[in-house]
C-alpha positions as CSV (number, residue, x, y, z in Angstrom):
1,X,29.3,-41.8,35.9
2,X,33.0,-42.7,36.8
3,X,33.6,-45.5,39.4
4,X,34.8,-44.3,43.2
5,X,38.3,-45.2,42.4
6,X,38.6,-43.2,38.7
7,X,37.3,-40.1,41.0
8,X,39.8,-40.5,43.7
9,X,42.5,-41.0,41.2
10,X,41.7,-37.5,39.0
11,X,41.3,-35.2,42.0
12,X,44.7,-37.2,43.7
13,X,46.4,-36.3,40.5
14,X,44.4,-33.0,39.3
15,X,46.5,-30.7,41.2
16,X,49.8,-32.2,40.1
17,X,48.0,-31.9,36.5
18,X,47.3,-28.2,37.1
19,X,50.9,-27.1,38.0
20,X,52.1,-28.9,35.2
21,X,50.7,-25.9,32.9
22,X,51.5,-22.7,35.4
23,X,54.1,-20.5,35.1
24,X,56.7,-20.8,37.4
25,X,59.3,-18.3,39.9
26,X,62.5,-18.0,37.2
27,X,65.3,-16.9,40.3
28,X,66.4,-19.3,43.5
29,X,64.9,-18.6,46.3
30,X,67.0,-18.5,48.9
31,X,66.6,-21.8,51.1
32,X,65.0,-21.6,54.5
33,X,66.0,-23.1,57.9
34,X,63.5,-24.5,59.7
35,X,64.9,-24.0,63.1
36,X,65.6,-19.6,62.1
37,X,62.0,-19.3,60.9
38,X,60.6,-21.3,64.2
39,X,63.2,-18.5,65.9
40,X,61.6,-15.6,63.9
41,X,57.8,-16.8,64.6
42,X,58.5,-16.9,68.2
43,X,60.3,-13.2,68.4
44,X,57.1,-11.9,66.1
45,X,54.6,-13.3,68.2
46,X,56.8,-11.5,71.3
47,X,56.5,-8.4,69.4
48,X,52.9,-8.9,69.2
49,X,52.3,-9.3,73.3
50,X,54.9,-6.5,74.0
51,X,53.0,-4.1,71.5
52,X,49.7,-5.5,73.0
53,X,50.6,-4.5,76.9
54,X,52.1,-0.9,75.8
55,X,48.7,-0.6,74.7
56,X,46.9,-1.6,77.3
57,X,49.6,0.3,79.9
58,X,48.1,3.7,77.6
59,X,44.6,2.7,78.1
60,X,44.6,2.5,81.8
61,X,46.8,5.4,82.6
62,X,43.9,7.3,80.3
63,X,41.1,5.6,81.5
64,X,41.7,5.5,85.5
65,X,41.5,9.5,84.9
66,X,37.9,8.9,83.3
67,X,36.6,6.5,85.1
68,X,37.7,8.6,88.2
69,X,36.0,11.5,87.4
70,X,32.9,11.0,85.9
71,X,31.2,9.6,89.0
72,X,28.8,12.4,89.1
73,X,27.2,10.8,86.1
74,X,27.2,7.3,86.9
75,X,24.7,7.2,89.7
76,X,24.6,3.8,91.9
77,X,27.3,2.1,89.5
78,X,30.2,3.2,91.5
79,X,33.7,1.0,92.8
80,X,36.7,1.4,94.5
81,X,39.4,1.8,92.2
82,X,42.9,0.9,93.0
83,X,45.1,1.7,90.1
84,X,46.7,-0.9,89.3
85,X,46.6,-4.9,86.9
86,X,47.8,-7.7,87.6
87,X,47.9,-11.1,85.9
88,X,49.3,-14.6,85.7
89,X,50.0,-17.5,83.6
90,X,45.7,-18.6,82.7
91,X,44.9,-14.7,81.6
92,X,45.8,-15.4,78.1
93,X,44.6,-17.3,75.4
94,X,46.9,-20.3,74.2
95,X,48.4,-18.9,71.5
96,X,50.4,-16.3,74.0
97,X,50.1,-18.5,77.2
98,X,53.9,-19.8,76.2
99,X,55.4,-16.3,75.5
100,X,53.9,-14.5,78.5
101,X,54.9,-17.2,81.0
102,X,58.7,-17.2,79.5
103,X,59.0,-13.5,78.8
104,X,57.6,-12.3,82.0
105,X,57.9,-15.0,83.9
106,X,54.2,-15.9,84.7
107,X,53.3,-18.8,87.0
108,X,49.9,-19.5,88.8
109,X,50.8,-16.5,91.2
110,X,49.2,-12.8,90.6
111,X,52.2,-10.6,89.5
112,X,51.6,-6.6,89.0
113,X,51.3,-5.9,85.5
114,X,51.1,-1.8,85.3
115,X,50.7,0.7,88.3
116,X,48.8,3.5,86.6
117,X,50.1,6.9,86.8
118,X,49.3,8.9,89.8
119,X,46.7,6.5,90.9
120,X,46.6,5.4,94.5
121,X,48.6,2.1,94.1
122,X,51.3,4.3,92.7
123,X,51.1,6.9,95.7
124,X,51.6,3.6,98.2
125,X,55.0,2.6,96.1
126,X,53.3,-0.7,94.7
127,X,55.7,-1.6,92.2
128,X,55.3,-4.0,88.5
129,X,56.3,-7.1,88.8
130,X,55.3,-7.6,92.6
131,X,53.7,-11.0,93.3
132,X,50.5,-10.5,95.7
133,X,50.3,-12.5,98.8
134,X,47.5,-11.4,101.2
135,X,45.2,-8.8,101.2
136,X,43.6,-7.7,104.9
137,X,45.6,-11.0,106.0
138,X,43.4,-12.8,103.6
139,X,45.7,-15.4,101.2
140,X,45.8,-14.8,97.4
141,X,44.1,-18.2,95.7
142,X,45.6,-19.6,92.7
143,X,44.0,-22.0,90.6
144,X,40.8,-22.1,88.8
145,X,38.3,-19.2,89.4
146,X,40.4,-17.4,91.3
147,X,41.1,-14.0,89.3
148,X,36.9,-13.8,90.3
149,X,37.6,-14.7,93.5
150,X,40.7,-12.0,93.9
151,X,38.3,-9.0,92.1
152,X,35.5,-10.0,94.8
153,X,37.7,-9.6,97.3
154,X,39.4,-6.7,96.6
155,X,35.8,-4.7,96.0
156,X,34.8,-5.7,98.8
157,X,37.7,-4.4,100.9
158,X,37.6,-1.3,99.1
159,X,33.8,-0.8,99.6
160,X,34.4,1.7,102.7
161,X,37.3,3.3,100.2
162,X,39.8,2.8,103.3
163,X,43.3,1.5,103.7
164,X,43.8,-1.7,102.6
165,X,46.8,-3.6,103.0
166,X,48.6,-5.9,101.0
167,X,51.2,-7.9,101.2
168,X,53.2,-8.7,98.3
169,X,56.7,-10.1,97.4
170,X,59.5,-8.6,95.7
171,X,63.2,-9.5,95.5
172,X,62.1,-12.5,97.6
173,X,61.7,-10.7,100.7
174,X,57.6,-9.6,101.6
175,X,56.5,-6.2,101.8
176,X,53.4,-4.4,103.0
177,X,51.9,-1.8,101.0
178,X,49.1,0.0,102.2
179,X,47.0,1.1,99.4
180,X,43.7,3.6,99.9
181,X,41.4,3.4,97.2
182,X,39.7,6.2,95.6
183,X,35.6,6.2,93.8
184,X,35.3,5.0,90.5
185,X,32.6,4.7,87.7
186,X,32.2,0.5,88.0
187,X,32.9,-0.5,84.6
188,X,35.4,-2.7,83.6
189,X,37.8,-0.8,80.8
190,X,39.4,-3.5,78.1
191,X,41.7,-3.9,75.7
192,X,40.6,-6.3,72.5
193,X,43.9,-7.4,70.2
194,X,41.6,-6.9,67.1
195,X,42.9,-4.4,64.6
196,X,39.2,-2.8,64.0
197,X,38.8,0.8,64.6
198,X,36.2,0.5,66.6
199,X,35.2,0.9,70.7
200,X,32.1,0.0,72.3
201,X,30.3,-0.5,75.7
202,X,27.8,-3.1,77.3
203,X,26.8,-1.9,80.0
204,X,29.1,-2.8,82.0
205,X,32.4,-3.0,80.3
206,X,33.9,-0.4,77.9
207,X,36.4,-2.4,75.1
208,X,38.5,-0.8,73.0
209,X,39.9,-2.5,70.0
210,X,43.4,-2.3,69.8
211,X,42.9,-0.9,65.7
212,X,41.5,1.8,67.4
213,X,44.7,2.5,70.0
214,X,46.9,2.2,66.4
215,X,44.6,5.5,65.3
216,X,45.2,7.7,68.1
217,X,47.1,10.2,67.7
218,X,47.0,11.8,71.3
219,X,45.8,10.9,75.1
220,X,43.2,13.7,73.9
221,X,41.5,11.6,71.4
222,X,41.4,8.5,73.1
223,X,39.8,10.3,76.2
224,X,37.4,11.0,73.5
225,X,36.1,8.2,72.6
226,X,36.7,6.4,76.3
227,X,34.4,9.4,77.4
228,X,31.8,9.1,74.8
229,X,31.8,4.9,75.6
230,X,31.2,6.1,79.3
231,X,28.7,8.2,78.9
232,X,26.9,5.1,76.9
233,X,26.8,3.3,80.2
234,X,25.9,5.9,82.6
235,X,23.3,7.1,80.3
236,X,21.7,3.5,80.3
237,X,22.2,3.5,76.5
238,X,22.3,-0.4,76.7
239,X,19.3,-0.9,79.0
240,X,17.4,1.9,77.2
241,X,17.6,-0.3,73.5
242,X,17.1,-3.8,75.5
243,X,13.6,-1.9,76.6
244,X,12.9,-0.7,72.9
245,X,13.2,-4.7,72.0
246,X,11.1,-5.9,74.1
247,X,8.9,-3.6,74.3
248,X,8.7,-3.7,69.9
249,X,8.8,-7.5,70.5
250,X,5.8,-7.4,72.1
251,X,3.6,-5.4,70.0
252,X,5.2,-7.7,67.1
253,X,3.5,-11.0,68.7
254,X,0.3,-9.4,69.1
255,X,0.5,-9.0,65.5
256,X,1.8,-12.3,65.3
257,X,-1.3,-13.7,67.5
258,X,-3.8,-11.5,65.4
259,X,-2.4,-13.3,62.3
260,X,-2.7,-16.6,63.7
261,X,-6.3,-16.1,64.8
262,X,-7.0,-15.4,61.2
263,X,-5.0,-18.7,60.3
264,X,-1.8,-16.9,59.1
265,X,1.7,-18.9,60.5
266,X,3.9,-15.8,60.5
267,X,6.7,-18.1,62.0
268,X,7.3,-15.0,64.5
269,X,8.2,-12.7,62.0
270,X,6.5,-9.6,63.5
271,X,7.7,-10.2,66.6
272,X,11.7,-10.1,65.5
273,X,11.2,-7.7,63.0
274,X,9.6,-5.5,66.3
275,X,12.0,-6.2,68.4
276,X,14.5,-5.2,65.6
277,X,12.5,-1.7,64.7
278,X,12.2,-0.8,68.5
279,X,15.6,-2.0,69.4
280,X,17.3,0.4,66.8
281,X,15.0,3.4,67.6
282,X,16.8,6.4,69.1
283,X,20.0,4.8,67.9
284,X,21.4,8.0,66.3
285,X,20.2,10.4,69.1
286,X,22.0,8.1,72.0
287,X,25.1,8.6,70.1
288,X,24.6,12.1,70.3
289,X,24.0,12.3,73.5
290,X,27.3,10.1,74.0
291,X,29.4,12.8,72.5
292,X,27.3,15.4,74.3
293,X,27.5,14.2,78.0
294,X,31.2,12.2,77.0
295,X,32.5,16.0,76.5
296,X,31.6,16.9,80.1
297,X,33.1,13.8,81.5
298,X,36.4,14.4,79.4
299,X,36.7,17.8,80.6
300,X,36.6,17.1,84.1
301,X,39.1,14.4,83.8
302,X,41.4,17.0,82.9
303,X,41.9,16.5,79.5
304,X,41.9,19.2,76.7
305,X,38.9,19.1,74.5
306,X,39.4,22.4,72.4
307,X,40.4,20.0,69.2
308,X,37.8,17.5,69.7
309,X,36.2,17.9,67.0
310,X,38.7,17.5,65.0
311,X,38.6,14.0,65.8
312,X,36.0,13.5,63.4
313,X,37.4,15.1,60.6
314,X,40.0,12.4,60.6
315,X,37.4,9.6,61.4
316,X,36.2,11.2,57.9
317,X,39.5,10.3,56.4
318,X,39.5,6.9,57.2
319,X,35.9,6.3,56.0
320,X,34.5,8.6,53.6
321,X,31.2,7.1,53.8
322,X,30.5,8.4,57.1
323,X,30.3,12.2,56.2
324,X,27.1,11.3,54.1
325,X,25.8,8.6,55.1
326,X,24.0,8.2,58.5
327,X,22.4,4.8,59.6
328,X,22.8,4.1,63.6
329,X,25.2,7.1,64.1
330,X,25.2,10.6,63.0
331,X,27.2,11.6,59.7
332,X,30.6,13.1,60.7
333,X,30.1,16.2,59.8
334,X,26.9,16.6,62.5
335,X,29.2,15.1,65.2
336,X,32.2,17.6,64.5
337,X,29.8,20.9,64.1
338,X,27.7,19.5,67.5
339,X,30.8,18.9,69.4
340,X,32.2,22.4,68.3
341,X,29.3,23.5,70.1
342,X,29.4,21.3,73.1
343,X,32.7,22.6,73.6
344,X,31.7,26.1,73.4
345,X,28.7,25.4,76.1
346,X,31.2,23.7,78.6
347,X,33.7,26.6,77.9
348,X,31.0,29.3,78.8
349,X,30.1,27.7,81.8
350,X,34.1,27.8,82.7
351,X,34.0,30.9,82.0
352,X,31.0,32.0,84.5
353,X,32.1,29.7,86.9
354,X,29.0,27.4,86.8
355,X,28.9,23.8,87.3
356,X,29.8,21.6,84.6
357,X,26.6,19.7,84.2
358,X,25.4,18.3,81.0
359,X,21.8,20.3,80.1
360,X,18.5,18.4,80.4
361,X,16.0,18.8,78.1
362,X,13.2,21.4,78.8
């Protein structure tokens, strides 16, 4: 065995040793200012916020006309909806806290980030870039906790979805700006800066991934998949699995208990792998119902759902797995053929000028 300072000698030296034998680049690089890359990495990570809020800009102006019109559906879990962002300097993670406050310049103030289109913030003239003040004569907090503090106050003065005033500054003179809020579906709609392709919902919020926004093709397809998230949460998707769990939980630890009594340690195992059976079950047939009852909701927003489908096909593209395989969602060719048919249902019903309600089982 070699002594402690033999061994910190070889592995100081190995990798001087390996490079020794590598081939090497044979042209001259060209040499590289420190200062213009510093200057380059600043302007990319720019690029990266700008492209970041255009996205998010698209996902509201799409999502306010969901959210907005799928109410019908989303029983007791219903807000006052404004139409409009805002933000300030502590909304962004360090990495962008620099660029956001310099680019746009952010301070501990609420500035409007995005008025969405034809929303009720943009029918009382609230403008981007306006710094809010009061609202009701109550005095915008800065400081910690106090983007929770401005939400709970402006639900709450939207609750009787009248006027609500706000006063706000812009060109350094303050204006009032009425603003009456409209009904809402009360979940929170996000943008995530990952590059999956992917969207989900909790429950209570919808994300989309930012991958995903880079896929679309059209207002049509994100609708699409905003929709089907929707209909996720006003279905009770999320509470319906956390039910399975438990309830497949339970039955696990009697087994567990049973196994025990007979002097078996199963360490839990029945319980987890019965909360992980029961959790799962239905999985495929709540997606389904996603795309069913998200087709309704998309319609009514307004949005064109005769190529729908089609949504899939390309989906099929970009993972060829999924047209065979089906594990927690349906293959997707069952999702284009079932939505070709949802679409066919809702325009019937158009058609015969019946109510567009999704159909209930018999």
């Amino acid at each position: 065995m070699l002594p402690v300072r033999s061994t910190l000698l070889i592995s100081a030296l190995l990798p001087s040793l390996i490079l020794i034998g590598c081939a090497a680049p044979q042209t001259r690089a060209p040499s590289i200012n420190n200062a213009t890359t510093d200057a380059e990495t600043k302007k990319q990570q720019e690029l990266v916020v700008e492209d970041y809020m255009s996205n998010y800009k698209k996902l509201q102006n799409v999502s306010s006309r969901i959210i907005t019109n799928g109410t019908d559906l989303c029983g007791d879990k219903t807000s006052s909806y404004y139409g409009f962002n805002y933000w300030n300097q502590d909304g962004f993670k360090p990495a962008w806290k620099e660029i956001t406050k310099s680019k746009y310049n952010l301070d501990e103030k609420f500035r409007i980030l995005h008025v969405v289109e034809k929303s009720p913030a943009e029918k009382a003239a609230l403008k981007e870039g306006d710094v809010l003040v009061s609202i009701n004569h109550w005095l915008v907090p800065i400081g910690k906790d106090a983007d929770k503090q401005l939400a709970q106050k402006l639900a709450e003065q939207g609750k009787s979805l009248g006027p609500v005033e706000l006063a706000v500054l812009r060109d350094g003179a303050e204006h009032k700006v009425s603003i009456t809020p409209v009904k809402s579906c009360d979940f929170q709609v996000h943008l995530a800066p990952d590059d999956t392709k992917n969207a989900y919902a909790d429950g209570t919020n919808i994300v989309m991934y930012k991958g995903m926004m880079d896929f679309f093709k059209t207002d049509e397809e994100m609708a699409l998949v905003l929709s089907h998230e929707l209909a996720h949460n006003a279905m009770k998707h999320i509470e319906a699995k956390k039910k399975n769990a438990t309830t497949g939980g339970i039955l696990g630890l009697l087994l567990d208990i049973a196994a025990a009594t007979a002097g078996v340690n199963t360490n839990g195992d029945f319980s987890r792998m019965g909360a992980g059976i029961a959790g799962n079950a239905y999985s495929v047939e709540f997606e389904q119902e996603a795309d069913y009852v998200g087709l309704y909701i998309m319609q009514k927003s307004g949005f064109n759902i005769d190529n729908a489908a089609g949504f899939w096909r390309r989906m099929a593209v970009n993972n060829s797995q999924a047209i065979t395989i089906k594990s927690s969602h349906p293959t997707t060719p069952q999702r284009f053929v079932a939505i070709e048919e949802t679409v066919k249902e809702i325009k019937g019903k158009i058609e015969k000028g019946v109510v567009l309600t999704p159909e209930l089982k018999k």
